[in-house]
Gaussian input, Z-matrix of N, CA and C with variables (Angstrom, degrees):
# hf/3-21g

backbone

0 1
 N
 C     1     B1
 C     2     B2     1     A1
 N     3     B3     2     A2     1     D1
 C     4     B4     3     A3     2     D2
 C     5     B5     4     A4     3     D3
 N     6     B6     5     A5     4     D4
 C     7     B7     6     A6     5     D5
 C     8     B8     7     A7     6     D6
 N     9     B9     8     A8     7     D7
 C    10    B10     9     A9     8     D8
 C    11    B11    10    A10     9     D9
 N    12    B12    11    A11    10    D10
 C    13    B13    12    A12    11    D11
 C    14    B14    13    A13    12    D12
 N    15    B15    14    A14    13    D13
 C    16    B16    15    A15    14    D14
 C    17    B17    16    A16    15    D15
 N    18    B18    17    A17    16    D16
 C    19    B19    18    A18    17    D17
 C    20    B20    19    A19    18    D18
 N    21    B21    20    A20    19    D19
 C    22    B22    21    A21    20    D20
 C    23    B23    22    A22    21    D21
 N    24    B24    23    A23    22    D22
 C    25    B25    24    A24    23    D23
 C    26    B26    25    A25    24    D24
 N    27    B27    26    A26    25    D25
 C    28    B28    27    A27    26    D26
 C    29    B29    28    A28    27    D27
 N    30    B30    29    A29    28    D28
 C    31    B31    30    A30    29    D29
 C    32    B32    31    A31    30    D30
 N    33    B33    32    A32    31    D31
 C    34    B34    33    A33    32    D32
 C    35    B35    34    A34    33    D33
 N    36    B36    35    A35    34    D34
 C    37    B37    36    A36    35    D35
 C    38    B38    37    A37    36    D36
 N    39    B39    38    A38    37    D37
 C    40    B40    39    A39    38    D38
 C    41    B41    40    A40    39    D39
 N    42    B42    41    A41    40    D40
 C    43    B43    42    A42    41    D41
 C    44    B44    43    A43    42    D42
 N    45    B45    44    A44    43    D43
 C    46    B46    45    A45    44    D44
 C    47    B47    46    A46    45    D45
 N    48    B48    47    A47    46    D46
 C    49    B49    48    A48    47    D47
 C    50    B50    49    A49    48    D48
 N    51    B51    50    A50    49    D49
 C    52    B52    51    A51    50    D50
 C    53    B53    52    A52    51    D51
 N    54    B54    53    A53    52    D52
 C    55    B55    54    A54    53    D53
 C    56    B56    55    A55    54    D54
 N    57    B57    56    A56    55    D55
 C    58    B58    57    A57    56    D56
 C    59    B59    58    A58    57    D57
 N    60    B60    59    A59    58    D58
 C    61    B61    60    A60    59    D59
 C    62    B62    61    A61    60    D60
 N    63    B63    62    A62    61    D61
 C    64    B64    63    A63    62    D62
 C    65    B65    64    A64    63    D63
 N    66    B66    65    A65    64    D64
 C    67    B67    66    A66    65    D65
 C    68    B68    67    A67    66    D66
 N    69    B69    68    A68    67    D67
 C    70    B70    69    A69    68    D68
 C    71    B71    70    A70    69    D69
 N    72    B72    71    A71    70    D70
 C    73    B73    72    A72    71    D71
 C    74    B74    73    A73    72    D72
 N    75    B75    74    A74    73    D73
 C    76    B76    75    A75    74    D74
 C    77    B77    76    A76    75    D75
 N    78    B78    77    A77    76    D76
 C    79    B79    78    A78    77    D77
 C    80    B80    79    A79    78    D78
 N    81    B81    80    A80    79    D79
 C    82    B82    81    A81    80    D80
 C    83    B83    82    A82    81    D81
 N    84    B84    83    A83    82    D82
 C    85    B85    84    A84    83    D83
 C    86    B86    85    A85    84    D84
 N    87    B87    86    A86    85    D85
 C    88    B88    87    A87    86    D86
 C    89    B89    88    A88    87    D87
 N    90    B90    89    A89    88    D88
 C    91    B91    90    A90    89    D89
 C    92    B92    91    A91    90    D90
 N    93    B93    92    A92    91    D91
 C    94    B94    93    A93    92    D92
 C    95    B95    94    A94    93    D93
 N    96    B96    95    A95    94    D94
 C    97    B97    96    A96    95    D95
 C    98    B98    97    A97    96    D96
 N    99    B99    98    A98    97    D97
 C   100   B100    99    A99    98    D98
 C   101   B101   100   A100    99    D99
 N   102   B102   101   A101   100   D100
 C   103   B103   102   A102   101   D101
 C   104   B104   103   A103   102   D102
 N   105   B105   104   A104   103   D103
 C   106   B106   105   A105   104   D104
 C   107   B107   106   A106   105   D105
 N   108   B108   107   A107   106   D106
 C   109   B109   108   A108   107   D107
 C   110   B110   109   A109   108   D108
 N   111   B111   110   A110   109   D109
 C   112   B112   111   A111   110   D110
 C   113   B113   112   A112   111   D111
 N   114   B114   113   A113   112   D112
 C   115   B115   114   A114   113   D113
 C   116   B116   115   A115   114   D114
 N   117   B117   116   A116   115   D115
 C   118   B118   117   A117   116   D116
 C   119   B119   118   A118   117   D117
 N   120   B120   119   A119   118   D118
 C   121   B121   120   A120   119   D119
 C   122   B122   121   A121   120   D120
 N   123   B123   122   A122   121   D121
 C   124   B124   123   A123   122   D122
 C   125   B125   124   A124   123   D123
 N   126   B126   125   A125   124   D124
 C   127   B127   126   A126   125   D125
 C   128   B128   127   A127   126   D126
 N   129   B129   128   A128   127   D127
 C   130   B130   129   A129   128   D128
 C   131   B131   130   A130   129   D129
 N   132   B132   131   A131   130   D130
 C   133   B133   132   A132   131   D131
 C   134   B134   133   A133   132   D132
 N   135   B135   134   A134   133   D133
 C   136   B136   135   A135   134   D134
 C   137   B137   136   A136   135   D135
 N   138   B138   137   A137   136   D136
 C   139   B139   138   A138   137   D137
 C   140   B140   139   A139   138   D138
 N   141   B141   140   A140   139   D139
 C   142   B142   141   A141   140   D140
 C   143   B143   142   A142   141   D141
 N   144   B144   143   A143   142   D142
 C   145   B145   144   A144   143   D143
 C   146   B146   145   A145   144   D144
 N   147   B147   146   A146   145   D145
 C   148   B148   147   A147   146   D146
 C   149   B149   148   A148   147   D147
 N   150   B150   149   A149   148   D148
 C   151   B151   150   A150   149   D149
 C   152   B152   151   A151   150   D150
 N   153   B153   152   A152   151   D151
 C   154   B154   153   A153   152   D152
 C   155   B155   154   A154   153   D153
 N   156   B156   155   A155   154   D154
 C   157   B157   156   A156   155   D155
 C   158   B158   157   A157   156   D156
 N   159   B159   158   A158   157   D157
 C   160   B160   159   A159   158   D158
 C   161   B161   160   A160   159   D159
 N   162   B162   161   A161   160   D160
 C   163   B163   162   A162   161   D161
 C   164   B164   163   A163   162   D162
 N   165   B165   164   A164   163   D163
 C   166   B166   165   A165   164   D164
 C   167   B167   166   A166   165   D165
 N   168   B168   167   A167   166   D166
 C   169   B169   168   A168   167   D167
 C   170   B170   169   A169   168   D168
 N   171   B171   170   A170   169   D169
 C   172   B172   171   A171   170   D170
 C   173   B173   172   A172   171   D171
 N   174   B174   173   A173   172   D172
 C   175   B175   174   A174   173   D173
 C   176   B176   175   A175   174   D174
 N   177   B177   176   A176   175   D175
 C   178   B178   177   A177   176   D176
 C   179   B179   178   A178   177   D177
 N   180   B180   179   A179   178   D178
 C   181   B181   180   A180   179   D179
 C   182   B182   181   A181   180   D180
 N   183   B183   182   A182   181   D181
 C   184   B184   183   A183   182   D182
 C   185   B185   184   A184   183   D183
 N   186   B186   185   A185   184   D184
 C   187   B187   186   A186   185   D185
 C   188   B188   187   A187   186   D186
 N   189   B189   188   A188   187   D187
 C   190   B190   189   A189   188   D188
 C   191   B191   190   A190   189   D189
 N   192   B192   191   A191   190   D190
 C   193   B193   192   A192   191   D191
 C   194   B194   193   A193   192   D192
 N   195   B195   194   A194   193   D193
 C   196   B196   195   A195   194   D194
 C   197   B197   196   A196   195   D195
 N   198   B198   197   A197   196   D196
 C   199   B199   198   A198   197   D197
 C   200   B200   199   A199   198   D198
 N   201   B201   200   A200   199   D199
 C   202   B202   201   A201   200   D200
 C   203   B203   202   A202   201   D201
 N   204   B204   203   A203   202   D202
 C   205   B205   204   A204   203   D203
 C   206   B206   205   A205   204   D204
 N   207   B207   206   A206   205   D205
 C   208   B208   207   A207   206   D206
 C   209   B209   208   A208   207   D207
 N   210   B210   209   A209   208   D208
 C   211   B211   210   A210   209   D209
 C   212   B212   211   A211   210   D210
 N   213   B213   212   A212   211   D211
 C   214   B214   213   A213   212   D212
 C   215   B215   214   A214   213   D213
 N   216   B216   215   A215   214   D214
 C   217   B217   216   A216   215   D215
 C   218   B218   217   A217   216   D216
 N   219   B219   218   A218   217   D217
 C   220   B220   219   A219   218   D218
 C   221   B221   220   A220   219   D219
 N   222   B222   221   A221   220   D220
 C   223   B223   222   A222   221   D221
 C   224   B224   223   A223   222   D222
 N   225   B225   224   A224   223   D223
 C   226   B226   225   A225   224   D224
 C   227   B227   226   A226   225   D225
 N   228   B228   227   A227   226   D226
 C   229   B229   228   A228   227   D227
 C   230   B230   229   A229   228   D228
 N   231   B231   230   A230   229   D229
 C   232   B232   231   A231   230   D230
 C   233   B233   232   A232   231   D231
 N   234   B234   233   A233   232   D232
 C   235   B235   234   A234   233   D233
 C   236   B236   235   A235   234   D234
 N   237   B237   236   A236   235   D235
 C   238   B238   237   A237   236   D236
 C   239   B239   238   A238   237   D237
 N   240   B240   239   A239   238   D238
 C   241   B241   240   A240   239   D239
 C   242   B242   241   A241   240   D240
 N   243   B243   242   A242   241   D241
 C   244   B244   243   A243   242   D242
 C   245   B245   244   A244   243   D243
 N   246   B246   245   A245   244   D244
 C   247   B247   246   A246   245   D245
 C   248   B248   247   A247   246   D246
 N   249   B249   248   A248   247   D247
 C   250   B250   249   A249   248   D248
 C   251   B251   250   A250   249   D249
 N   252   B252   251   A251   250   D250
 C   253   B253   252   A252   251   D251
 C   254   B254   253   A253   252   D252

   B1=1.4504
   B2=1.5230
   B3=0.9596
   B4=1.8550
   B5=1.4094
   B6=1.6248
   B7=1.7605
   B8=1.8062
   B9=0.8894
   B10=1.4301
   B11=1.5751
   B12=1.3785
   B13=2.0365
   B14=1.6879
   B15=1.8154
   B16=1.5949
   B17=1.1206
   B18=2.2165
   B19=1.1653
   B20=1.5981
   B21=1.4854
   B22=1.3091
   B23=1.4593
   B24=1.2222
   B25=1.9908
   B26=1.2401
   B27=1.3398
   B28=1.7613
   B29=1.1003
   B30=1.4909
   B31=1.0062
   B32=1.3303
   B33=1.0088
   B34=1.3497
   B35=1.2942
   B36=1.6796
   B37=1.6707
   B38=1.7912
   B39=1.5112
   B40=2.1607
   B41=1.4298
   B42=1.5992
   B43=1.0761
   B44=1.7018
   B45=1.8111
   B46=1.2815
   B47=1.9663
   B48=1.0312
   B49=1.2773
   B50=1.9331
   B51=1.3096
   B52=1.5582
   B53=1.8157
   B54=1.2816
   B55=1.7889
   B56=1.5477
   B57=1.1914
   B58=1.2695
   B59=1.9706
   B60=1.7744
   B61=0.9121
   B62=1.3628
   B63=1.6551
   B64=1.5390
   B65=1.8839
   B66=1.1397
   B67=1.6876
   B68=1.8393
   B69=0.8993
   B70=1.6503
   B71=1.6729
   B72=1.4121
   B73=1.0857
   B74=1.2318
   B75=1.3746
   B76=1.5441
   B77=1.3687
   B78=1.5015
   B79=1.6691
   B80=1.7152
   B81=1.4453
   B82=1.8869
   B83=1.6086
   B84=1.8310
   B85=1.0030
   B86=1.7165
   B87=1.3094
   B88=0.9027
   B89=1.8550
   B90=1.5045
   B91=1.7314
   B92=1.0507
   B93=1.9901
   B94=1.6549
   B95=1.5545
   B96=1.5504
   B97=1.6267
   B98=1.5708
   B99=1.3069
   B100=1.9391
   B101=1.3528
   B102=1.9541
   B103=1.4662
   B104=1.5031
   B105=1.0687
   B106=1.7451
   B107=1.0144
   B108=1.0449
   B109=1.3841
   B110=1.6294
   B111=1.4501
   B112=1.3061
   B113=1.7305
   B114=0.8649
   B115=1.5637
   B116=1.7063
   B117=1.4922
   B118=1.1781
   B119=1.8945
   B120=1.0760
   B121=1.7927
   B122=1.5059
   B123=1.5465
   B124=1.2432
   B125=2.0294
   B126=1.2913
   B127=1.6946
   B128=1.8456
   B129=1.8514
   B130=1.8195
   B131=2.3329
   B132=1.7823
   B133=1.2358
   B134=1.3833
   B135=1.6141
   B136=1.9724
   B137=1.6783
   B138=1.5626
   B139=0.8440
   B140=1.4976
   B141=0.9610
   B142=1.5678
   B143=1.2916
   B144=1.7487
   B145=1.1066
   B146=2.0687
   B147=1.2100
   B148=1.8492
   B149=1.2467
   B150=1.6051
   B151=1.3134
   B152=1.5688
   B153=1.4125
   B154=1.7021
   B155=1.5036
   B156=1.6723
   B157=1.6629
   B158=1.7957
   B159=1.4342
   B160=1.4304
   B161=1.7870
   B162=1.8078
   B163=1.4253
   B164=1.7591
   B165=0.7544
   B166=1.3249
   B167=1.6235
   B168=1.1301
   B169=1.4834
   B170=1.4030
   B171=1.3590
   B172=1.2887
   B173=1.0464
   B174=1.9070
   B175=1.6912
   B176=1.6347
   B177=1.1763
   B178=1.7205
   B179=1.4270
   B180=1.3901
   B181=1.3684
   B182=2.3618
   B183=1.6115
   B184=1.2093
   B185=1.0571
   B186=1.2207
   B187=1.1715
   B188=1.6527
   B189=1.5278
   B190=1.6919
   B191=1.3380
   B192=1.4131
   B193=1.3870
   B194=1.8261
   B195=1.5230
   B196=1.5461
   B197=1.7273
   B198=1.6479
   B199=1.4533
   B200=1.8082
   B201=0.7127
   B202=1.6614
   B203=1.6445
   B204=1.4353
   B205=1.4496
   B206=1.2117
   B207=1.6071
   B208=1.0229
   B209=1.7464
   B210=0.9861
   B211=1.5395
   B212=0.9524
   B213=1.8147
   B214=1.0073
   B215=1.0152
   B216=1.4122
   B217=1.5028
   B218=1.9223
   B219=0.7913
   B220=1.3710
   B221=1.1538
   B222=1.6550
   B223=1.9640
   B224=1.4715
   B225=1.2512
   B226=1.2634
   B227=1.1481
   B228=1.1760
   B229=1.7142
   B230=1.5557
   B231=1.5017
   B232=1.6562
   B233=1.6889
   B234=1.2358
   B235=1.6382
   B236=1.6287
   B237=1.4505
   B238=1.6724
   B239=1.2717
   B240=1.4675
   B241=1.1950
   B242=1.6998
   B243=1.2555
   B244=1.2878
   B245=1.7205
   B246=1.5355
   B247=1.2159
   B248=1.5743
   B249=1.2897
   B250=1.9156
   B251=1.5616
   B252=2.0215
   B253=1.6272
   B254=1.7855
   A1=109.01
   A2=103.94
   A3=116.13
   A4=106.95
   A5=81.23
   A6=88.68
   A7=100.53
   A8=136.02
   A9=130.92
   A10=117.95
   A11=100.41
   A12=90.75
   A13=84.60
   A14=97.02
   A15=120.83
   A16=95.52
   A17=102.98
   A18=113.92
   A19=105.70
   A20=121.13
   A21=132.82
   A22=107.39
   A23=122.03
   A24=115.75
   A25=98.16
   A26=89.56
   A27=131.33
   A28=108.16
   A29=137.62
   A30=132.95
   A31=156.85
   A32=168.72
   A33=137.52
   A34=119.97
   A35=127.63
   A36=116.58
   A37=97.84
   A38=96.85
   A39=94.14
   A40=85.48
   A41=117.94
   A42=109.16
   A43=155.14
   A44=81.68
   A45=105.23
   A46=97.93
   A47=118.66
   A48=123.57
   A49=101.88
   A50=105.49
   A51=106.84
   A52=102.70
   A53=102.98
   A54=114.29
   A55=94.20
   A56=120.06
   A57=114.60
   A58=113.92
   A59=106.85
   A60=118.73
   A61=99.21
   A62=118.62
   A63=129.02
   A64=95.85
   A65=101.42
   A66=104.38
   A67=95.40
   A68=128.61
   A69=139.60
   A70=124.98
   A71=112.81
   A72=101.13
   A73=158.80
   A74=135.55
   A75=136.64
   A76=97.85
   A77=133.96
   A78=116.78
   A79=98.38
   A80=98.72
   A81=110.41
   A82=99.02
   A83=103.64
   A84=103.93
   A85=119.67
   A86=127.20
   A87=145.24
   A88=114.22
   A89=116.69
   A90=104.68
   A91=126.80
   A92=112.57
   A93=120.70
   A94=90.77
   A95=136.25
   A96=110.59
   A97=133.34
   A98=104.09
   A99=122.65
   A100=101.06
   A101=105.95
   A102=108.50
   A103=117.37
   A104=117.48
   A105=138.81
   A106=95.97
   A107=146.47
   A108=125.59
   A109=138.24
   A110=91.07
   A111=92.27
   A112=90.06
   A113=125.26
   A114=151.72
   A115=109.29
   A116=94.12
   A117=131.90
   A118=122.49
   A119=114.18
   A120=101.39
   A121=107.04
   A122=98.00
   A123=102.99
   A124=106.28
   A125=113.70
   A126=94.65
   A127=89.62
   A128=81.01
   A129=85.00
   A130=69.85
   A131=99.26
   A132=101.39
   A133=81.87
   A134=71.09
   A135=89.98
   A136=97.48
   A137=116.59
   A138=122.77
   A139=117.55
   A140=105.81
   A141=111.80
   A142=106.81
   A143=115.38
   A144=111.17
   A145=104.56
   A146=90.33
   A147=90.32
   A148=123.42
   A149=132.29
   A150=116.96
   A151=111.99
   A152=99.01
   A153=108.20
   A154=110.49
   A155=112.56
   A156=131.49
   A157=97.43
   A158=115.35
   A159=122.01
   A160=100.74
   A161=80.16
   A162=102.89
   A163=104.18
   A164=145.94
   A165=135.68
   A166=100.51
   A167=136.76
   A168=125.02
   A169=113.15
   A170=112.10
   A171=143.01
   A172=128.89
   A173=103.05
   A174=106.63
   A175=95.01
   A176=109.48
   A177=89.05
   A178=136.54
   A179=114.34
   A180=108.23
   A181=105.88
   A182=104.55
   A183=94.00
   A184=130.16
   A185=137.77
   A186=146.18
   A187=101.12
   A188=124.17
   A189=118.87
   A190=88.78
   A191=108.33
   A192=117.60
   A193=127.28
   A194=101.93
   A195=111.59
   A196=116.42
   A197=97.88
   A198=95.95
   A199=99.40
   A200=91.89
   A201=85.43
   A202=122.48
   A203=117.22
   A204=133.91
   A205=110.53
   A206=136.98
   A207=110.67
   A208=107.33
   A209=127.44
   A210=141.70
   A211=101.93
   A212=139.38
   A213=150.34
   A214=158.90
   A215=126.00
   A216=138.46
   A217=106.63
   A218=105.91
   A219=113.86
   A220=136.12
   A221=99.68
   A222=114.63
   A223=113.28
   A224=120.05
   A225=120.91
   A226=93.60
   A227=137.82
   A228=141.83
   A229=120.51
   A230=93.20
   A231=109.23
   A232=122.73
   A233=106.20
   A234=87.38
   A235=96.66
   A236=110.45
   A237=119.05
   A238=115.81
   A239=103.29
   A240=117.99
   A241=123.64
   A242=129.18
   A243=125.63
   A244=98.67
   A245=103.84
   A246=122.38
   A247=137.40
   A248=115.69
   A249=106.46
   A250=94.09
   A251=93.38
   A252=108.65
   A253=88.81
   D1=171.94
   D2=172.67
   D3=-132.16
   D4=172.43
   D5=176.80
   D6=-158.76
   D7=118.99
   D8=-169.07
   D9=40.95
   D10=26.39
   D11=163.13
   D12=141.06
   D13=-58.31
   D14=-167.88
   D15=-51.66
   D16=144.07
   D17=161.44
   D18=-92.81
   D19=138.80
   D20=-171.87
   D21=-111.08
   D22=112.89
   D23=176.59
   D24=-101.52
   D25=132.64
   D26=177.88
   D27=-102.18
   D28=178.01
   D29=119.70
   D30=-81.55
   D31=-145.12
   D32=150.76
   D33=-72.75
   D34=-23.62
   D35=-174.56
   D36=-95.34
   D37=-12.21
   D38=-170.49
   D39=-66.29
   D40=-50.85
   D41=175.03
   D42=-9.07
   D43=-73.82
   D44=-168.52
   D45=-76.95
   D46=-11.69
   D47=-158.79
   D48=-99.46
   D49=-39.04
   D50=171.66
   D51=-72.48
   D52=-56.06
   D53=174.02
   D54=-25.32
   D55=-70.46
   D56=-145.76
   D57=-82.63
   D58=-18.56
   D59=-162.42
   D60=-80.17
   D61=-23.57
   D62=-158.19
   D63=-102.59
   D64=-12.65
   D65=-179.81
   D66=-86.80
   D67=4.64
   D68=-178.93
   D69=-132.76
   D70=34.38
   D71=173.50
   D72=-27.27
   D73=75.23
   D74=-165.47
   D75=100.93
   D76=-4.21
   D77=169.38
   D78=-76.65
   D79=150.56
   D80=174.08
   D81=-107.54
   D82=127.06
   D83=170.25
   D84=-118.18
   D85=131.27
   D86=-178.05
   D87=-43.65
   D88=132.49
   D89=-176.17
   D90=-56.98
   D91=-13.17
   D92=-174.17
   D93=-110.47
   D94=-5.85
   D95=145.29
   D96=-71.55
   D97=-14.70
   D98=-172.43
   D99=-78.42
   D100=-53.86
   D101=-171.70
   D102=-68.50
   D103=-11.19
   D104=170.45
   D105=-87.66
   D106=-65.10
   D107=-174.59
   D108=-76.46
   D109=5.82
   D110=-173.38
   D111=-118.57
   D112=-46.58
   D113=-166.37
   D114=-63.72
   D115=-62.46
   D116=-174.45
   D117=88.41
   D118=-146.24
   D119=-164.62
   D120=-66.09
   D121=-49.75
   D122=-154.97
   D123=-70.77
   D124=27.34
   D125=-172.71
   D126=-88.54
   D127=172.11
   D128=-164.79
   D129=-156.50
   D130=119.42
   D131=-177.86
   D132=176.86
   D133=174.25
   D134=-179.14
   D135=-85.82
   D136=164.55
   D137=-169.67
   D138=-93.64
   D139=-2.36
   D140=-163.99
   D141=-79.26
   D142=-24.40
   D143=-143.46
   D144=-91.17
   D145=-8.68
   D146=143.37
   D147=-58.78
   D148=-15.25
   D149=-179.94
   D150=-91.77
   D151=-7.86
   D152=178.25
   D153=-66.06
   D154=-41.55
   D155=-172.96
   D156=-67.75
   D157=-32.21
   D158=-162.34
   D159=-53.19
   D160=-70.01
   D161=-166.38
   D162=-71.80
   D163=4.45
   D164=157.78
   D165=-96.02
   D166=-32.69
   D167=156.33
   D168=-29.45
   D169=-79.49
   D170=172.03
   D171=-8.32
   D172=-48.87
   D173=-174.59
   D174=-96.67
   D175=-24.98
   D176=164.82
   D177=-81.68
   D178=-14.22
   D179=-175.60
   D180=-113.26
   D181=-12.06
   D182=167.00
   D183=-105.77
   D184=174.95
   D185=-161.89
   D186=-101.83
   D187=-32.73
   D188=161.35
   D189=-145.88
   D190=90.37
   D191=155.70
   D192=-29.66
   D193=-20.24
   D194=175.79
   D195=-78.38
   D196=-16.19
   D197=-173.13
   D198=-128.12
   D199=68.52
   D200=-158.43
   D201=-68.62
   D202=130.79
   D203=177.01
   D204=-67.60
   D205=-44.82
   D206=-163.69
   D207=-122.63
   D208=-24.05
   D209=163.69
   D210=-88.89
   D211=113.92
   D212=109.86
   D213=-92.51
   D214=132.48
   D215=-169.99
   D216=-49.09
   D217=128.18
   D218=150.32
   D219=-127.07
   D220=92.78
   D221=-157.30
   D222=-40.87
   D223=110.85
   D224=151.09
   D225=121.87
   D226=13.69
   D227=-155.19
   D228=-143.07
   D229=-79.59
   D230=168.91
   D231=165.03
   D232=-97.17
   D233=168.80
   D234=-163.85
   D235=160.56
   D236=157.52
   D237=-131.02
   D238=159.39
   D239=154.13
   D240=-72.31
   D241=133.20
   D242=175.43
   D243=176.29
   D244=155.68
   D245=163.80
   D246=-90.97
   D247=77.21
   D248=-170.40
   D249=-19.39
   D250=150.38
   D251=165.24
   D252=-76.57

């Protein structure tokens, strides 16, 4: 992947999980829609462990992974893709 010119290495599910998050701009998706979609039906796990895929996204594609531009949390929900104005 890239990101302003830069080539960025992913892995194949960080991948498929930004891929899909950036094909949805400003929709919030839930941690048991990501893990389905990346996983597919049959996964059986704790849920959290999408926030592990988040934050390793995070430090590669933001600039302060603590405040993040393009992965965001949406407390109580899950996360989007979007760019602060």
């Amino acid at each position: 992947a890239r990101l302003k010119g830069k080539r960025v290495e992913l892995t194949p599910k960080e991948f498929k999980i930004l891929a899909y998050m950036a094909g949805h701009p400003g929709e919030v998706f839930t941690r048991e829609q990501l893990l389905t979609y990346v996983w597919g039906e049959d996964y059986v796990g704790e849920l959290t462990g999408i926030a592990v895929f988040i934050r390793k996204i995070r430090e590669k594609i933001e600039e302060d992974p603590s405040k993040p531009k393009y992965l965001q949390t949406v407390w109580g929900v899950g996360y989007k893709f979007g760019e602060k104005e």
